[in-house]
N, CA, C and O atoms as CSV, one atom per row, in Angstrom:
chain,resi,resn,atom,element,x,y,z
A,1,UNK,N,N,201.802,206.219,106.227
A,1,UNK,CA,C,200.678,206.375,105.333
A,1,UNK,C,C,200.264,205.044,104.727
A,1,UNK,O,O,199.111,204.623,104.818
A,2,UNK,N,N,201.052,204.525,104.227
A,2,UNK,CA,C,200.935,202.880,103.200
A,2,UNK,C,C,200.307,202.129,104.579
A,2,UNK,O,O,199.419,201.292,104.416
A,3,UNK,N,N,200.867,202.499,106.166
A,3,UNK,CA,C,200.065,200.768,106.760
A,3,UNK,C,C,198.585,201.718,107.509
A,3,UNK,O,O,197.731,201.226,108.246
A,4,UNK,N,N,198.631,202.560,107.231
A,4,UNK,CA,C,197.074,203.531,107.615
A,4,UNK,C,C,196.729,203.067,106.784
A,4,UNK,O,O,196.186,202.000,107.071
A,5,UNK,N,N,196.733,203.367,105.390
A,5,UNK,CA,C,195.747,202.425,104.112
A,5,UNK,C,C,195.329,201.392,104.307
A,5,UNK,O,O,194.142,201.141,104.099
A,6,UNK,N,N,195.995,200.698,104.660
A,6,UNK,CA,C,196.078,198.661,104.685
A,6,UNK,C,C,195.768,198.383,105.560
A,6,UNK,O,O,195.403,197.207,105.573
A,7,UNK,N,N,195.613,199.381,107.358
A,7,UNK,CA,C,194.584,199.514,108.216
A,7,UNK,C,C,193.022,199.041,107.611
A,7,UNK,O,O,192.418,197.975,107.493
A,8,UNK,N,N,192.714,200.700,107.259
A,8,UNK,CA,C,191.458,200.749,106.695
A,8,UNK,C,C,190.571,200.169,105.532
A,8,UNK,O,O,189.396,200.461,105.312
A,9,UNK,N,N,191.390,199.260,104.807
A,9,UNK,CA,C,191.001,198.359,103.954
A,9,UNK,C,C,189.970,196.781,104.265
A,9,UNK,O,O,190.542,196.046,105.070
A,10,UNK,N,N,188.999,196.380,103.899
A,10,UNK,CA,C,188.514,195.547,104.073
A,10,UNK,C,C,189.193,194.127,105.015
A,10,UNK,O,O,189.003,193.819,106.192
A,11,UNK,N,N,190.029,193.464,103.951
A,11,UNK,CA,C,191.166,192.832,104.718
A,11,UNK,C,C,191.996,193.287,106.017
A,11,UNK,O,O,192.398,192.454,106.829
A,12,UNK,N,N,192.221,194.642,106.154
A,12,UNK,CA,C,193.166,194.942,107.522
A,12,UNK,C,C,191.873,195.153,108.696
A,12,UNK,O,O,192.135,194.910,109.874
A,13,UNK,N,N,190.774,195.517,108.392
A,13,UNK,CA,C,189.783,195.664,109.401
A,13,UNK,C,C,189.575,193.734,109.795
A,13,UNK,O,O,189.950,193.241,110.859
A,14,UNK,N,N,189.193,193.275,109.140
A,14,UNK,CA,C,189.365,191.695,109.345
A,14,UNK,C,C,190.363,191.474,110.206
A,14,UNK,O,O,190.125,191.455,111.414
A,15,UNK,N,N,191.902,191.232,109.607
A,15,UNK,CA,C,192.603,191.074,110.259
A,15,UNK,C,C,192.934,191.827,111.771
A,15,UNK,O,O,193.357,191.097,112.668
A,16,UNK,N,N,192.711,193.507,112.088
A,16,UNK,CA,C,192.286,193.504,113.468
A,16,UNK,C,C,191.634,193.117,114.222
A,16,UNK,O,O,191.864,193.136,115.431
A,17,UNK,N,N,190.406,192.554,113.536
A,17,UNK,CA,C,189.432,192.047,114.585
A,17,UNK,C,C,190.035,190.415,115.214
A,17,UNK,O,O,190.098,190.245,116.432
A,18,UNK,N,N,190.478,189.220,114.171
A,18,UNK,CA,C,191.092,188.798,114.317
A,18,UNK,C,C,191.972,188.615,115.685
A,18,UNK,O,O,191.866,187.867,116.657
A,19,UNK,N,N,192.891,189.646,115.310
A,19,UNK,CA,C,194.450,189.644,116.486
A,19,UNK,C,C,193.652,189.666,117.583
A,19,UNK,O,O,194.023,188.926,118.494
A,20,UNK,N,N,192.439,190.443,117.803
A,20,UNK,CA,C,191.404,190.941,119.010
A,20,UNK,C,C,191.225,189.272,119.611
A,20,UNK,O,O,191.382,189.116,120.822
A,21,UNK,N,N,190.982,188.365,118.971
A,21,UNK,CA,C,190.819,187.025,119.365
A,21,UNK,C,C,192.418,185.639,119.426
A,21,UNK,O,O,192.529,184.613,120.096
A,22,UNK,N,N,193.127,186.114,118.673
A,22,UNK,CA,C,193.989,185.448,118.768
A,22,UNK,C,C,195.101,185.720,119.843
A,22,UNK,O,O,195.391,184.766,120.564
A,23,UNK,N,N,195.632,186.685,119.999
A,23,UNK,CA,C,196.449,187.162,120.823
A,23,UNK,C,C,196.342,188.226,122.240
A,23,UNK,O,O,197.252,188.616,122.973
A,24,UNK,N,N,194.740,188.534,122.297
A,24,UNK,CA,C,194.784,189.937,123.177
A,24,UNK,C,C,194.623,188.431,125.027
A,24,UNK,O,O,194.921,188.566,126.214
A,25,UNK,N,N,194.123,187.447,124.349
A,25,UNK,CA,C,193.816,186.406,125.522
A,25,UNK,C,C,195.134,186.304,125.781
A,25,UNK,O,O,195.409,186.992,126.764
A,26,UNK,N,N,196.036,185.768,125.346
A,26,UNK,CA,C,197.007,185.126,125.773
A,26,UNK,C,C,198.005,185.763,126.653
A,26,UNK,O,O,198.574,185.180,127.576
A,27,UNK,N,N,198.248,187.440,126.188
A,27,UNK,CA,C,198.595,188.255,126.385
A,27,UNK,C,C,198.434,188.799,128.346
A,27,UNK,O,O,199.161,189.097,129.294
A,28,UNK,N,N,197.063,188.648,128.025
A,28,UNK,CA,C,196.183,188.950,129.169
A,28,UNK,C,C,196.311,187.820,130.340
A,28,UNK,O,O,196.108,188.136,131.512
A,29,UNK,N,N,196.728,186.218,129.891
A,29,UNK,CA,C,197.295,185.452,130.681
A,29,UNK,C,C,198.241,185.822,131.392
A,29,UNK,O,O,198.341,185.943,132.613
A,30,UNK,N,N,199.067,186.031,130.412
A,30,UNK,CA,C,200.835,186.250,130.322
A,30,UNK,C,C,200.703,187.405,131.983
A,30,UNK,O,O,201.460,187.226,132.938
A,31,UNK,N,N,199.756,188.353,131.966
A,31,UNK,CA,C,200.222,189.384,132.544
A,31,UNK,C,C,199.792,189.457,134.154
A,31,UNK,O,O,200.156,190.029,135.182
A,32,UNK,N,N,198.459,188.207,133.565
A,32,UNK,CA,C,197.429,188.107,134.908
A,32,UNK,C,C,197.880,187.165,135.904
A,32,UNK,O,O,197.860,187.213,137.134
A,33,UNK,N,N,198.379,186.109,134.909
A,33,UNK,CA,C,198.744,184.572,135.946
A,33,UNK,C,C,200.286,184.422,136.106
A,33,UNK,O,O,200.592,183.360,136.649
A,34,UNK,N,N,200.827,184.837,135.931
A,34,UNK,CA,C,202.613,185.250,135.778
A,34,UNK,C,C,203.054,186.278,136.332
A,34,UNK,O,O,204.235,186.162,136.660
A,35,UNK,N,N,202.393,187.644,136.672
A,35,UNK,CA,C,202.450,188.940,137.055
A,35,UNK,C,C,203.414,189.791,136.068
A,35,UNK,O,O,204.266,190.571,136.496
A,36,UNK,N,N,203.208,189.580,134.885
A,36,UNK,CA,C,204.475,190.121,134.058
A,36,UNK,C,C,203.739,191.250,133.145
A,36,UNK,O,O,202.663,191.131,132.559
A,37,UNK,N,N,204.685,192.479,133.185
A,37,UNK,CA,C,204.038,193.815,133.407
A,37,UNK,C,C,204.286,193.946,131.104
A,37,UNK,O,O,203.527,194.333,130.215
A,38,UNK,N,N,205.523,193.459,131.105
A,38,UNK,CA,C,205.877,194.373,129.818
A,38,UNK,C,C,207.147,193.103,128.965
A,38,UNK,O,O,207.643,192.326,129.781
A,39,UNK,N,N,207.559,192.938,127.679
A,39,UNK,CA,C,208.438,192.541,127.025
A,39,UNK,C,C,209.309,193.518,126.901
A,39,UNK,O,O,208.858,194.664,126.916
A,40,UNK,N,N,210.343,193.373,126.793
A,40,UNK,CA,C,211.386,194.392,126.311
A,40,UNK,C,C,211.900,194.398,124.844
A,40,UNK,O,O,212.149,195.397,124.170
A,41,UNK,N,N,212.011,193.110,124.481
A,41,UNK,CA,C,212.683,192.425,122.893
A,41,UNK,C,C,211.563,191.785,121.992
A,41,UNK,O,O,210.826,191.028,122.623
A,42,UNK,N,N,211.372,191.876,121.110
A,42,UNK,CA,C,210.396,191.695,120.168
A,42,UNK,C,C,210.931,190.480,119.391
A,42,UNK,O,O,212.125,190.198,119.297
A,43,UNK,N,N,209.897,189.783,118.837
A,43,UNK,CA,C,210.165,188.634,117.920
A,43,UNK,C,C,210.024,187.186,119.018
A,43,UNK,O,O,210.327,187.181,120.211
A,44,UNK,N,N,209.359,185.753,118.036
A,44,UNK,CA,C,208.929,185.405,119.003
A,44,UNK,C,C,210.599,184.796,119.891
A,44,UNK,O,O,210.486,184.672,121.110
A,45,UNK,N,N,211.820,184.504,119.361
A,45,UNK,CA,C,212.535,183.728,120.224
A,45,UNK,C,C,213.397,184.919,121.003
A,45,UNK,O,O,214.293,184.500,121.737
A,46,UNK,N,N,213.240,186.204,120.928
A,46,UNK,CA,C,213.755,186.985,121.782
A,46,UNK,C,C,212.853,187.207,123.296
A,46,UNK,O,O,213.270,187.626,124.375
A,47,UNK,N,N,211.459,186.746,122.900
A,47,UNK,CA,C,210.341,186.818,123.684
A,47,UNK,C,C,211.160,186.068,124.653
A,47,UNK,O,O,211.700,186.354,125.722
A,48,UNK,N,N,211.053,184.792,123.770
A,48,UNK,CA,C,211.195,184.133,125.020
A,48,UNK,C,C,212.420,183.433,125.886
A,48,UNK,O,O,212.557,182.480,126.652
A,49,UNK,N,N,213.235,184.493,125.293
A,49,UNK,CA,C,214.712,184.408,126.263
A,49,UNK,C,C,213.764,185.219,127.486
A,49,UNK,O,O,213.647,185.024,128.696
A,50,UNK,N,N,213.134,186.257,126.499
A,50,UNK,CA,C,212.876,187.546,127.751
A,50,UNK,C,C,212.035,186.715,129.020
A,50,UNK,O,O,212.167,186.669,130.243
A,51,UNK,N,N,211.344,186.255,128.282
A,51,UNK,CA,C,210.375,185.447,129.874
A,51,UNK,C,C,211.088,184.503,130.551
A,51,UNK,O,O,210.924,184.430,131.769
A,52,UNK,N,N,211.970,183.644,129.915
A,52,UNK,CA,C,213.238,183.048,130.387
A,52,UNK,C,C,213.942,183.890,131.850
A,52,UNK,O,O,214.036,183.400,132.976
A,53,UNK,N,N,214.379,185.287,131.410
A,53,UNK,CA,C,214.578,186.177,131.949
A,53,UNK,C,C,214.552,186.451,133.011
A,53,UNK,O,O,215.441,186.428,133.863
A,54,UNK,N,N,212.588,186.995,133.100
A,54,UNK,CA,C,211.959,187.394,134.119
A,54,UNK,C,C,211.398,186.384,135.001
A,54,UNK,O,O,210.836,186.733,136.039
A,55,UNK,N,N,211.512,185.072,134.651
A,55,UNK,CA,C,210.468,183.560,135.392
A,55,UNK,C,C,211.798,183.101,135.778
A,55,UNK,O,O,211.932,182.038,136.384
């Protein structure tokens, strides 16, 4: 309920639109030019054992 609020609030609509530009590109690299389907571990230095991992 509390991050549905903070969704729909002036500031959290901002900030989605935002992430829409900061991260949905990179993401979309990650998956297009690498062939890499999914992360398993969250956070950025678990990330990137994980791509460590899979590359």
């Amino acid at each position: 309920m509390k991050a549905e609020k903070h969704l729909i609030t002036k500031h959290g609509i901002q900030k989605r639109k935002q992430r829409y530009f900061d991260t949905e590109p990179m993401f979309a690299n990650i998956k297009y030019v690498h062939n890499f389907k999914c992360f398993i571990l969250t956070g950025k230095d678990k990330v990137s054992i994980d791509m460590d991992y899979w590359h």
